[in-house]
KOLMI-571164 format. One record per atom (N, C-alpha, C): residue number from 1; chain; z, x, y. Coordinates in Angstrom, 2 decimals, padded with zeros to 5 digits, always signed. Example, Ala and Ser with C-alpha at 12.3 -4.5 7.8 and 13.67 -1.06 7.14 Angstrom:
2
@pos:1 unit:A c3:+007.80 c1:+013.19 c2:-005.69
@pos:1 unit:A c3:+007.80 c1:+012.30 c2:-004.50
@pos:1 unit:A c3:+007.80 c1:+013.20 c2:-003.30
@pos:2 unit:A c3:+007.08 c1:+012.85 c2:-002.25
@pos:2 unit:A c3:+007.14 c1:+013.67 c2:-001.06
@pos:2 unit:A c3:+007.87 c1:+012.90 c2:+000.03
END
This chain:
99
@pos:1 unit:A c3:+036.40 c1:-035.26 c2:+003.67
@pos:1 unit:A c3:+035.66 c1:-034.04 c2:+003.49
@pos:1 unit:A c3:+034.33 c1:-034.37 c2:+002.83
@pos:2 unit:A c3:+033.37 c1:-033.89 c2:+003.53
@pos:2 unit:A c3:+031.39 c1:-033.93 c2:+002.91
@pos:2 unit:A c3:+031.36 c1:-032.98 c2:+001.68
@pos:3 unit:A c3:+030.85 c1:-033.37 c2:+001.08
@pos:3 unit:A c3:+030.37 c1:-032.66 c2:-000.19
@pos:3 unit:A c3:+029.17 c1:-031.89 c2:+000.44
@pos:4 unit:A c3:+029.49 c1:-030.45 c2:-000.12
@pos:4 unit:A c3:+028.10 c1:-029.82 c2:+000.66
@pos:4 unit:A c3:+027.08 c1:-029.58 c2:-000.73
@pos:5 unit:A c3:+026.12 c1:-029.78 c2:-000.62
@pos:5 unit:A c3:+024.45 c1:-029.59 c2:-001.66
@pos:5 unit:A c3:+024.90 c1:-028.48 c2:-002.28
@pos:6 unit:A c3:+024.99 c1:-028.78 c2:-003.49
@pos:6 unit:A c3:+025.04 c1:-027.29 c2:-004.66
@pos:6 unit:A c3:+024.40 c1:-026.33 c2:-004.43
@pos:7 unit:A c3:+022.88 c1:-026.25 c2:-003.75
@pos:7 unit:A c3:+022.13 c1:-025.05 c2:-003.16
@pos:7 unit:A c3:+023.26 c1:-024.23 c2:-002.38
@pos:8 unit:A c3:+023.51 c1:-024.92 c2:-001.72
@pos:8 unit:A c3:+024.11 c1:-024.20 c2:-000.46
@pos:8 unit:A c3:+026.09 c1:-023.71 c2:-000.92
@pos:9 unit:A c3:+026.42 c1:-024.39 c2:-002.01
@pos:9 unit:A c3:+027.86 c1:-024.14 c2:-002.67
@pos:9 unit:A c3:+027.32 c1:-022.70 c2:-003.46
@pos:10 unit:A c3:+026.44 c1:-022.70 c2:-004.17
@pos:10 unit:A c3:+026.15 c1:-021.78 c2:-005.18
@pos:10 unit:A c3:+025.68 c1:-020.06 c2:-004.06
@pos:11 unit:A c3:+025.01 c1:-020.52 c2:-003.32
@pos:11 unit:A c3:+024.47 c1:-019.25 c2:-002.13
@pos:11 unit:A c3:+023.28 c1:-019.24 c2:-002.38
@pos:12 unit:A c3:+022.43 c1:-020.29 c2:-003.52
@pos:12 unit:A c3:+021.08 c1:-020.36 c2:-003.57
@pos:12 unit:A c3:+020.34 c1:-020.05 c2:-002.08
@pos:13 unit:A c3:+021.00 c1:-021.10 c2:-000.73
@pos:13 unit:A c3:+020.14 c1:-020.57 c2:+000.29
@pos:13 unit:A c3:+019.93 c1:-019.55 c2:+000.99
@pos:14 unit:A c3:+021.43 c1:-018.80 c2:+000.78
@pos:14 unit:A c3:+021.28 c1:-017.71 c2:+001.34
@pos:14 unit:A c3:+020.81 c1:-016.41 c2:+000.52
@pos:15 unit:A c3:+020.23 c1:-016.67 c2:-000.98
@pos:15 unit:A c3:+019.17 c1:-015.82 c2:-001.84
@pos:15 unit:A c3:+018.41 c1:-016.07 c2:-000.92
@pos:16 unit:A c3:+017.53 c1:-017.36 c2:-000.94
@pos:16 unit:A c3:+016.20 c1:-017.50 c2:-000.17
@pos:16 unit:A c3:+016.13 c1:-016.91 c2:+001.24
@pos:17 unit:A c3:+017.27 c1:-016.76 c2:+001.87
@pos:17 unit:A c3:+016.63 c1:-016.50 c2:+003.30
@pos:17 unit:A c3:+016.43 c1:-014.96 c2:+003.36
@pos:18 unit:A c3:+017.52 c1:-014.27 c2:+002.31
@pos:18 unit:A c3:+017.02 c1:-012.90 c2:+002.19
@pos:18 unit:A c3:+015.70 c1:-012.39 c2:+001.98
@pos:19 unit:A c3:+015.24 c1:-012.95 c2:+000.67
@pos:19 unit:A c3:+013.89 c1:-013.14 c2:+000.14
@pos:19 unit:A c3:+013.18 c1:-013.33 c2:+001.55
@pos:20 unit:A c3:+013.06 c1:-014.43 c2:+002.52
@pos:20 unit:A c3:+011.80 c1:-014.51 c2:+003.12
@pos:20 unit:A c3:+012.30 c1:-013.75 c2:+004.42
@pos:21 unit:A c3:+013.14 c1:-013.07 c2:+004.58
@pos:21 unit:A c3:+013.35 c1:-011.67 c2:+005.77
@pos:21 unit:A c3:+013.21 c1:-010.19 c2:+005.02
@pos:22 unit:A c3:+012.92 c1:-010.13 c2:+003.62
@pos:22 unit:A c3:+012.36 c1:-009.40 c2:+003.21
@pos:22 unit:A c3:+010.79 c1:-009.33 c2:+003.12
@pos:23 unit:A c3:+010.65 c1:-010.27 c2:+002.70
@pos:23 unit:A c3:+009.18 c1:-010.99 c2:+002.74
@pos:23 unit:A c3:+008.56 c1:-010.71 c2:+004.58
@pos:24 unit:A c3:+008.92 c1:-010.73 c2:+005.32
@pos:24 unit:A c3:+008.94 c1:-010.90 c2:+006.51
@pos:24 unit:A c3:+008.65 c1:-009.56 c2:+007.33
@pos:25 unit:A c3:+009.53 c1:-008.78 c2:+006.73
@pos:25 unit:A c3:+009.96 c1:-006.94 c2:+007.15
@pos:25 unit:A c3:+008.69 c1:-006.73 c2:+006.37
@pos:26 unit:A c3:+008.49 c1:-006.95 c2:+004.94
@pos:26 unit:A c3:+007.30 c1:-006.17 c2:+004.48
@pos:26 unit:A c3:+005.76 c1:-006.27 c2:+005.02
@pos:27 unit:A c3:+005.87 c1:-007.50 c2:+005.49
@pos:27 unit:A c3:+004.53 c1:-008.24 c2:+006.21
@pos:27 unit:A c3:+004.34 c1:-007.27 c2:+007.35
@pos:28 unit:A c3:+005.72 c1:-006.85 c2:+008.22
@pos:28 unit:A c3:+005.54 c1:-006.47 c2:+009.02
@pos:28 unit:A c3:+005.10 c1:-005.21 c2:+009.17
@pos:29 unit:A c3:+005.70 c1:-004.50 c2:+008.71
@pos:29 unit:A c3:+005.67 c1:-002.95 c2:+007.76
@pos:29 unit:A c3:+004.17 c1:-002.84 c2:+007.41
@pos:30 unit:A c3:+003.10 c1:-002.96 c2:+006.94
@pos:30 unit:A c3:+001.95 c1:-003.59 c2:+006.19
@pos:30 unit:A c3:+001.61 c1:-003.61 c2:+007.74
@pos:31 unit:A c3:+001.48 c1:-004.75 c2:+008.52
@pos:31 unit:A c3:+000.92 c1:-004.48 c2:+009.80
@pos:31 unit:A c3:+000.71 c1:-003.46 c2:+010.78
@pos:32 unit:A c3:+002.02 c1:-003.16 c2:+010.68
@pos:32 unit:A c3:+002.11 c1:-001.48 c2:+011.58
@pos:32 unit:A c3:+001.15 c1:-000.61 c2:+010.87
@pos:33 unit:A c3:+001.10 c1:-000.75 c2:+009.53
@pos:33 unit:A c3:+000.21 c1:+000.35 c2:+009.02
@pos:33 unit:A c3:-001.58 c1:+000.35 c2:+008.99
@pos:34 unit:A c3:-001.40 c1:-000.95 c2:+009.02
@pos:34 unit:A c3:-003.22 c1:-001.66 c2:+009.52
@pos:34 unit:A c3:-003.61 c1:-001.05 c2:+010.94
@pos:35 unit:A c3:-002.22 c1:-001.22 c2:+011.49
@pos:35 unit:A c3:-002.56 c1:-000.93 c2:+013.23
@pos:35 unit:A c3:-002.73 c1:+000.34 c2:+013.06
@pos:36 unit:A c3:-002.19 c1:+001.36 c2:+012.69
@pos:36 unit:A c3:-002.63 c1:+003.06 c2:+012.42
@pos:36 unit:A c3:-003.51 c1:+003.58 c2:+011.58
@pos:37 unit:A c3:-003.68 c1:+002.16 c2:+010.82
@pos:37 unit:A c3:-004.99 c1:+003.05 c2:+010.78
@pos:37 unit:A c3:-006.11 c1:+002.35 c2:+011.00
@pos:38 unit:A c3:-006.13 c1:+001.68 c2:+011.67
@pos:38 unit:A c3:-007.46 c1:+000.88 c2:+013.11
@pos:38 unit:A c3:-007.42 c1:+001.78 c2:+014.21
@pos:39 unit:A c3:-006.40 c1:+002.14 c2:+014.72
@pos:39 unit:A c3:-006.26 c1:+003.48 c2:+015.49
@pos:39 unit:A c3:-007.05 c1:+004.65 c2:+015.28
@pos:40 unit:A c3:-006.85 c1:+004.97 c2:+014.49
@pos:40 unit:A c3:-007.41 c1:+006.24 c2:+013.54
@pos:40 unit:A c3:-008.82 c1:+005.91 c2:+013.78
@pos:41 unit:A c3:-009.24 c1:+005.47 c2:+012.38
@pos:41 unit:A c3:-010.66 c1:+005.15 c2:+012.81
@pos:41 unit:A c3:-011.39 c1:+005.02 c2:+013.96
@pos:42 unit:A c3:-010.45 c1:+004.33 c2:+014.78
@pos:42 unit:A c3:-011.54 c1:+003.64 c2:+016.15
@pos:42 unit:A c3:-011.20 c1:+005.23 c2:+016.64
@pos:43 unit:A c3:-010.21 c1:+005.74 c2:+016.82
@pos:43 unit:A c3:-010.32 c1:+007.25 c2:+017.67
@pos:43 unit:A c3:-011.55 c1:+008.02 c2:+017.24
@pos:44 unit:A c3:-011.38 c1:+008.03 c2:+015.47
@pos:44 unit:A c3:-012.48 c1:+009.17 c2:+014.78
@pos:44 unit:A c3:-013.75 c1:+008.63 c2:+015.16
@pos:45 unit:A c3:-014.21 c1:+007.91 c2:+015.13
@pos:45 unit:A c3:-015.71 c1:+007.11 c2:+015.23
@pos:45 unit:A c3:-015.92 c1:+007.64 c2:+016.83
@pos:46 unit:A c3:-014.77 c1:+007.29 c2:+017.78
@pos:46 unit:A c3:-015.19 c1:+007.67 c2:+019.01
@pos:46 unit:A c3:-015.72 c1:+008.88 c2:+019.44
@pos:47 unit:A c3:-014.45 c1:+010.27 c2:+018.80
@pos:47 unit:A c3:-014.58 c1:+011.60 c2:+018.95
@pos:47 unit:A c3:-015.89 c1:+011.90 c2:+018.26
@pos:48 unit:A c3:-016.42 c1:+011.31 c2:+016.92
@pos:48 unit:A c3:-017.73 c1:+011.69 c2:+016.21
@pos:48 unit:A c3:-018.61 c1:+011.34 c2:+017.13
@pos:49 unit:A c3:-018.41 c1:+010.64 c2:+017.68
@pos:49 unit:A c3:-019.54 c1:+009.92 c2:+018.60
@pos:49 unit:A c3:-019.81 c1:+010.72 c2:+019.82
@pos:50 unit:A c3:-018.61 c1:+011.14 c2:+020.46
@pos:50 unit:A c3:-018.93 c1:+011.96 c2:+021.82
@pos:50 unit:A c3:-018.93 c1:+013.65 c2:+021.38
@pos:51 unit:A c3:-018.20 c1:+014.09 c2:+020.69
@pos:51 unit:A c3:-018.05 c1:+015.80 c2:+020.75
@pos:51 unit:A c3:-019.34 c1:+016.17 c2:+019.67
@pos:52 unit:A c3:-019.41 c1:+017.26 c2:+020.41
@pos:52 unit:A c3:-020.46 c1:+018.30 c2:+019.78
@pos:52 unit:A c3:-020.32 c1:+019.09 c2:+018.90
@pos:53 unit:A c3:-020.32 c1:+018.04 c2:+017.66
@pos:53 unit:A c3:-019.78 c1:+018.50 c2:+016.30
@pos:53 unit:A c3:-020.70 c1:+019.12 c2:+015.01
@pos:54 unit:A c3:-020.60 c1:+019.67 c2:+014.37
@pos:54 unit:A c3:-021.88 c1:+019.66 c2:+012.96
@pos:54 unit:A c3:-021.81 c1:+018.48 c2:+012.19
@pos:55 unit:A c3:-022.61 c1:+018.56 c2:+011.52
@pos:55 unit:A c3:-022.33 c1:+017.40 c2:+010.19
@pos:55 unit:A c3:-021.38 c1:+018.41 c2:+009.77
@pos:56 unit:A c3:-021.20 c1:+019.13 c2:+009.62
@pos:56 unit:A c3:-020.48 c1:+019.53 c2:+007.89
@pos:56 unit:A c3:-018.89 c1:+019.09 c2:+008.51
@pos:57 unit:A c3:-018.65 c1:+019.55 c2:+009.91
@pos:57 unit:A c3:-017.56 c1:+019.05 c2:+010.90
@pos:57 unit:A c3:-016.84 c1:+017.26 c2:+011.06
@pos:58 unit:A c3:-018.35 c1:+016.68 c2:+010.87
@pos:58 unit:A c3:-018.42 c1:+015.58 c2:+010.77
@pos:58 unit:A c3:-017.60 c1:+014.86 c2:+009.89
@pos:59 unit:A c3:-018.36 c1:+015.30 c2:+008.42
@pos:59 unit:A c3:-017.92 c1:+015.10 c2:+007.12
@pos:59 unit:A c3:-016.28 c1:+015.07 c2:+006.97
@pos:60 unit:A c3:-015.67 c1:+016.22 c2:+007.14
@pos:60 unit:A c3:-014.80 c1:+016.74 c2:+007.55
@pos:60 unit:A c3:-013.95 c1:+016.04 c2:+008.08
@pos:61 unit:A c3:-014.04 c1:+015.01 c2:+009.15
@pos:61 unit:A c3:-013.09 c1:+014.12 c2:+010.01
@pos:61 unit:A c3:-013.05 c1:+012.99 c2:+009.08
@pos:62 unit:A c3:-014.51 c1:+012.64 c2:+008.13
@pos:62 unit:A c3:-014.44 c1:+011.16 c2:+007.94
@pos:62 unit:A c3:-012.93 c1:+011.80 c2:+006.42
@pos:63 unit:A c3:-013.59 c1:+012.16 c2:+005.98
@pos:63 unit:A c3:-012.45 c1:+012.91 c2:+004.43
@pos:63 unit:A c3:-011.00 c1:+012.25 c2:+004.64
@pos:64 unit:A c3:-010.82 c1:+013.48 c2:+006.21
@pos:64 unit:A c3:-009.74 c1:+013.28 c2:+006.59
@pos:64 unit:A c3:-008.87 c1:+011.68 c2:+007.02
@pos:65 unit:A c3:-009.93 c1:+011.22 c2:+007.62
@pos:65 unit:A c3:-009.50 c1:+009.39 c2:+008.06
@pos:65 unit:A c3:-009.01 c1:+008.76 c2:+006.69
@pos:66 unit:A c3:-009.98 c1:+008.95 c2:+005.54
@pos:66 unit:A c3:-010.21 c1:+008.72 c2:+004.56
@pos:66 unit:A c3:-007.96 c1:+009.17 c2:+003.70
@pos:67 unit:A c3:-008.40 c1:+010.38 c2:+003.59
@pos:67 unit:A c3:-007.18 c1:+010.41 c2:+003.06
@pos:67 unit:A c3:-005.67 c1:+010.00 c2:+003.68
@pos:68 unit:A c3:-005.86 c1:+009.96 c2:+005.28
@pos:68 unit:A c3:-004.86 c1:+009.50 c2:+005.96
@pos:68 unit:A c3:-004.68 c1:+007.72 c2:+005.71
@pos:69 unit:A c3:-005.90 c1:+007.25 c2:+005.56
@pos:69 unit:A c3:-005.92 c1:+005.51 c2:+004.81
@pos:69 unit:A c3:-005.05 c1:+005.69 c2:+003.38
@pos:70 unit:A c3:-005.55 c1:+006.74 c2:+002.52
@pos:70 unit:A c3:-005.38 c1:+006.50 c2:+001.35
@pos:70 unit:A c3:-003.91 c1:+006.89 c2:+001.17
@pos:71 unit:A c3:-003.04 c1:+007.94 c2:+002.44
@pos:71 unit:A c3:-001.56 c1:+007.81 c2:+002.20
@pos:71 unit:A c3:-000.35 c1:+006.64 c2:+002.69
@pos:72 unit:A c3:-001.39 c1:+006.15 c2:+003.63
@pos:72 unit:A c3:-000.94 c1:+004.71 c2:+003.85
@pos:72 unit:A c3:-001.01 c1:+003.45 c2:+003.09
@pos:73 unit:A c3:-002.29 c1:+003.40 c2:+002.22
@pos:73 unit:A c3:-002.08 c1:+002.43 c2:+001.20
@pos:73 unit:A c3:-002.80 c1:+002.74 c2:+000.06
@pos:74 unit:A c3:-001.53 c1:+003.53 c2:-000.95
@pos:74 unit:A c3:-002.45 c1:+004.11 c2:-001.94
@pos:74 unit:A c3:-002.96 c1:+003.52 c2:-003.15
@pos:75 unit:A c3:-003.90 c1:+003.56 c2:-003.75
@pos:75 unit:A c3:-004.89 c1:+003.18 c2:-004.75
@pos:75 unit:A c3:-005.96 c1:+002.21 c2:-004.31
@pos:76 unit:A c3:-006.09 c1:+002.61 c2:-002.82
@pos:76 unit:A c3:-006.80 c1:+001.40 c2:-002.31
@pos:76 unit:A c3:-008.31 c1:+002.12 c2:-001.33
@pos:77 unit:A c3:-008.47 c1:+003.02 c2:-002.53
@pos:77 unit:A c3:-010.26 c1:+003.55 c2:-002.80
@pos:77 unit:A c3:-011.05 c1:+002.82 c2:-002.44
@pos:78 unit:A c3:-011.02 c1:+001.75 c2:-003.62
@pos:78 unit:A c3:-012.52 c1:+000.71 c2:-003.10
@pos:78 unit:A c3:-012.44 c1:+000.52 c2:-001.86
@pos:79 unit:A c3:-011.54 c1:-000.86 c2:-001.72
@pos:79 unit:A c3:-011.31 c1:-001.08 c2:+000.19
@pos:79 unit:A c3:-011.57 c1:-000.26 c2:+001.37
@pos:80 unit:A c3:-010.95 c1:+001.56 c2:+001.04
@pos:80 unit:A c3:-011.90 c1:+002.20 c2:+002.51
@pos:80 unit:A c3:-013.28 c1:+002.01 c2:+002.19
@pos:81 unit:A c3:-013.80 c1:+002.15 c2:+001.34
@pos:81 unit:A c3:-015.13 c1:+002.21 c2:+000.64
@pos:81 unit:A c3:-015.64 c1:+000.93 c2:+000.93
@pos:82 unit:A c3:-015.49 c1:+000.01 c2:+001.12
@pos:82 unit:A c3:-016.11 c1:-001.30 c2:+001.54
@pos:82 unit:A c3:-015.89 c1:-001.63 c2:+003.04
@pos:83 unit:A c3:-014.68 c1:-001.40 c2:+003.60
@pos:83 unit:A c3:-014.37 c1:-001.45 c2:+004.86
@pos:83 unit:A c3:-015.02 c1:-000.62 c2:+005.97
@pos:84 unit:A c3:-014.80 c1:+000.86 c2:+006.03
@pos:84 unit:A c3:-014.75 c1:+001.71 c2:+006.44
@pos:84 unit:A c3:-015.97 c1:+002.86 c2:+006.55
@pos:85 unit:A c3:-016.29 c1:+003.13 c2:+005.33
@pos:85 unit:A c3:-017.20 c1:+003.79 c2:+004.82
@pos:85 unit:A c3:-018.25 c1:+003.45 c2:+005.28
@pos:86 unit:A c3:-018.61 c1:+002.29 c2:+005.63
@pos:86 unit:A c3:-020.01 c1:+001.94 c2:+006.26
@pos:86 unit:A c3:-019.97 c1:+002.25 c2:+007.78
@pos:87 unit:A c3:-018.98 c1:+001.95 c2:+008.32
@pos:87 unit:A c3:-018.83 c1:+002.31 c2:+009.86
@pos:87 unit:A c3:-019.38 c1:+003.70 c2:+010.05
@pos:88 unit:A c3:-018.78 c1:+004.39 c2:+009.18
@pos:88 unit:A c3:-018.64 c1:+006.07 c2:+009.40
@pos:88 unit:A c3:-019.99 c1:+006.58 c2:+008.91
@pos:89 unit:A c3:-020.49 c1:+006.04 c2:+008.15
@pos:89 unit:A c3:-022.09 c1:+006.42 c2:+007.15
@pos:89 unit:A c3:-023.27 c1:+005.97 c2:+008.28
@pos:90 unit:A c3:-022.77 c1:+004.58 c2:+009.00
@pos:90 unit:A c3:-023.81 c1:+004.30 c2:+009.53
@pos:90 unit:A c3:-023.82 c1:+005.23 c2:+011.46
@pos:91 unit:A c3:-022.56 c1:+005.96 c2:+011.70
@pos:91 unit:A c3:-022.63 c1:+006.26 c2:+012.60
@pos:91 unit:A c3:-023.08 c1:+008.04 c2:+012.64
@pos:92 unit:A c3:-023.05 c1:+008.25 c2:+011.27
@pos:92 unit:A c3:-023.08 c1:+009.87 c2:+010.68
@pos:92 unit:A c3:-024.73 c1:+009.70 c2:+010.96
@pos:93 unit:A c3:-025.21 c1:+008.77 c2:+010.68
@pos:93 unit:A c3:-026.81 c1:+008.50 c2:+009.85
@pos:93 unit:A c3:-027.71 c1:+008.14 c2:+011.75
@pos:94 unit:A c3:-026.78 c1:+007.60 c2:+012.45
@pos:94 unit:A c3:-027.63 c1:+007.76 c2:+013.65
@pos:94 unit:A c3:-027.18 c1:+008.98 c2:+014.64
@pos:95 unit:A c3:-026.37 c1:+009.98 c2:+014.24
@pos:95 unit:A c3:-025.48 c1:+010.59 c2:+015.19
@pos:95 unit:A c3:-026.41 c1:+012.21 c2:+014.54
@pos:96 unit:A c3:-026.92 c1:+011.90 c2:+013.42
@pos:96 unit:A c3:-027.52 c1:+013.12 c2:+012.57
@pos:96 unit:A c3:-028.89 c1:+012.78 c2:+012.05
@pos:97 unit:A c3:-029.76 c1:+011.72 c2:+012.51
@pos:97 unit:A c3:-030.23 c1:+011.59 c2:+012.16
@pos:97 unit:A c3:-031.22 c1:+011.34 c2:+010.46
@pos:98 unit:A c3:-030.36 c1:+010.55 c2:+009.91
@pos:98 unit:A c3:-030.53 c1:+010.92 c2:+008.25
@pos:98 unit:A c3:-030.07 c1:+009.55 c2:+008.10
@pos:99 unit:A c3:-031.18 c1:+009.42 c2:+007.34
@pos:99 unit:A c3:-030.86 c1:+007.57 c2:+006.08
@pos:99 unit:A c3:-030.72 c1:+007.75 c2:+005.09
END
């Protein structure tokens, strides 16, 4: 009879494999949510872009993108604000004419 590695007597490996299929699910989870809201955006930017909207209407959609980011990953203000915010400012600013 083989002596099997104390890792593997104790269930040390099978802690770890949980850990990195948790690790794994969350990565994934986290992705799906990048993908919805790259979705989002790329839809809103489009619809701002083609429909015959007001600014104040305008405003209005970006808020909304805005808070639909911020229930997907919350406390993460700055980041739309660095990411995002410029897309939408710079497409408000040629779509309305205003710098």
């Amino acid at each position: 009879m083989t002596s099997r590695p104390s890792a593997i007597r104790d269930g040390t490996t099978a802690r770890q494999g949980n850990t990195v299929e948790l690790m794994n699910s969350e990565i994934q989870e986290e992705n799906r949510r990048i993908r919805r809201l790259r979705l989002m955006v790329d839809f809103s930017l489009e619809y701002l872009r083609t429909q015959r909207i007001t600014h104040d209407e305008a405003i209005r959609v970006v808020e909304g993108v805005r808070r639909f980011a911020l229930n997907l990953f919350p406390g993460k203000e700055e980041s739309f604000d660095i990411i995002y915010a410029p897309r939408f400012r710079r497409l408000l600013n040629e779509r309305f004419r205003r710098s």
